[in-house]
C-alpha positions in Angstrom: 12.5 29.3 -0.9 12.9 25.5 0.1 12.1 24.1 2.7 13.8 21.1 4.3 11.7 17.6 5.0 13.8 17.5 8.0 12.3 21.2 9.5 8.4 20.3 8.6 8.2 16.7 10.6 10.9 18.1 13.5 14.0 15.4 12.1 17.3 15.3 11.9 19.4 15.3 8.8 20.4 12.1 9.8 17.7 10.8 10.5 15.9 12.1 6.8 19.3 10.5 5.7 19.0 7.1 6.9 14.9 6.9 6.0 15.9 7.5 2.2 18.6 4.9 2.5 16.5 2.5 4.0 13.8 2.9 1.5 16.2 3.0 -1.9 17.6 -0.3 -0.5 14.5 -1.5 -0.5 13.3 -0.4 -3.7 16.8 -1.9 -5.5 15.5 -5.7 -3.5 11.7 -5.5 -4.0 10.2 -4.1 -7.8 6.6 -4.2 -7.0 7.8 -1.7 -3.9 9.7 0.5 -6.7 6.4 0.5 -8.9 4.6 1.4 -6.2 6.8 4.4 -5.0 7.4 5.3 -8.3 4.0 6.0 -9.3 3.5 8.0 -6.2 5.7 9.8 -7.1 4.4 11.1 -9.6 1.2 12.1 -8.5 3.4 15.1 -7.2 5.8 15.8 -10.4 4.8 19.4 -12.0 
């Protein structure tokens, strides 16, 4: 089963779409923000 970021927080694709955009354009322009996100993520990798 999967379930859709979009369905859980009530968005739109688009809007889910535009978010991820926003923040991989941000991690390209600012490394300490990649590190960051990067070792959130992960915390949740199995």
């Amino acid at each position: 089963m999967t379930i859709q970021i979009g369905a859980i927080f009530d968005l739109t694709y688009s809007s889910v779409s535009h978010s991820v955009k926003a923040v991989k354009s941000a991690m390209a322009k600012e490394h300490k923000f990649r590190d960051y996100i990067e070792d959130m993520n992960s915390q949740f990798k199995v």
